[in-house]
N, C-alpha and C positions, 0 to 999 in steps of 0.2 A: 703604582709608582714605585712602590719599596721592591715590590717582585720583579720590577724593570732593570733596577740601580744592583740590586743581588745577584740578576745574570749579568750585567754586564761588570759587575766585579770580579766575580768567578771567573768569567771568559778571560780577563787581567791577569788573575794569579794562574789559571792553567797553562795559558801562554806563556809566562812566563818561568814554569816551572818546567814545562816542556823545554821552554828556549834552552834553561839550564843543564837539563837534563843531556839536551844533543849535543850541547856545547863537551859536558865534561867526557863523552863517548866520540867526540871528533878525533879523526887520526891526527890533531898539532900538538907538537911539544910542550913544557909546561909554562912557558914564558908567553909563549905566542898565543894560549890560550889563556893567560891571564890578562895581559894586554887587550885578548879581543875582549873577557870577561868586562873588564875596567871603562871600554870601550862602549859596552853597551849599559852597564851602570849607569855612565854618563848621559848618555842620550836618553835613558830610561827618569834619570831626572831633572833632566828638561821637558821631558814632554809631560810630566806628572805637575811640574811647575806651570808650563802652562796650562794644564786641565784645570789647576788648582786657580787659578788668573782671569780663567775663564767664567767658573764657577763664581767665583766673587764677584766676576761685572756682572754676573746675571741674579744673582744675590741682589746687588745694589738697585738693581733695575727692577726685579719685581719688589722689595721693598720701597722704594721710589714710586712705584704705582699703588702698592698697598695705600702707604702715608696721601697720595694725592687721592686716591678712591676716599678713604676715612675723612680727607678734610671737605672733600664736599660731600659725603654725606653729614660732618656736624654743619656744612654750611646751609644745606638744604634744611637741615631740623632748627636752627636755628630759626631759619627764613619763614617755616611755618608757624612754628612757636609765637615768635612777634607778628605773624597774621592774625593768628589766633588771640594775643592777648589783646592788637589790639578791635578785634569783634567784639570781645567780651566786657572793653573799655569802653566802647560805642554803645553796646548794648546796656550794661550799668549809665550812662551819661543817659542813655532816653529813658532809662526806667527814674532817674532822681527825676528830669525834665516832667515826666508824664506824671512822677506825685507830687513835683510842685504845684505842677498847674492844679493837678484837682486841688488840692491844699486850698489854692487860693478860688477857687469857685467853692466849694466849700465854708469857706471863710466868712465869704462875701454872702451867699447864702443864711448861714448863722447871724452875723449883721444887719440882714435883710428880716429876718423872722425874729431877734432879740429886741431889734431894735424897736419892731413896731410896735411889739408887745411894751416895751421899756418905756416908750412914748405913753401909750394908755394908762398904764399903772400910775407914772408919776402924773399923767394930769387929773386923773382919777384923784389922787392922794392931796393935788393942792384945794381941790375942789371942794 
């Protein structure tokens, strides 16, 4: 791209060193050849005004596509992100769920086996 933008600047100033160069070896006298000089200054900076006009809409336009690319890819990471957290939410919610439950068969278990012994011992003791 820079080796592109470098010849086609080159090809600019040779052209127009050349232009100068014919100009000032033109058989016209000194007015008429400042007049055309003046002449093509002028048109030389319009047409650089609008490269320059140009350059900027196309500035704004791949910047415009940049910002819209980057916003949906934070959109997309986003998107994943809150998939992901909430798997991991789903996932932590069945893991408390799954140690509730044993908890409470556990529980029930330990109740089941203290209790019966509990029972024996104090009628043992009233005995």
């Amino acid at each position: 791209m820079a080796q592109t933008r470098d010849f086609v600047l080159g090809m600019f100033v040779g052209a127009a060193v050349g232009a100068a160069v014919a100009i000032l070896y033109a058989p016209q006298s000194g007015p008429e050849t400042r007049d055309y000089l003046r002449q093509k200054a002028d048109d030389l900076k319009d047409k650089s005004g609008t490269i320059v006009d140009t350059a900027k809409t196309k500035a704004r336009d791949v910047a415009g596509n940049v910002s819209q690319s980057a916003q949906q890819l934070v959109d997309t990471a986003r998107s994943t992100v809150e998939t992901q957290v909430s798997a991991v939410q789903a996932a932590v919610d069945a893991g408390k769920q799954a140690f509730q439950d044993k908890r409470t068969t556990l529980d029930e278990e330990v109740k089941e086996t203290t209790g019966g012994s509990g029972t024996k011992t104090s009628g043992t003791a009233s005995a």
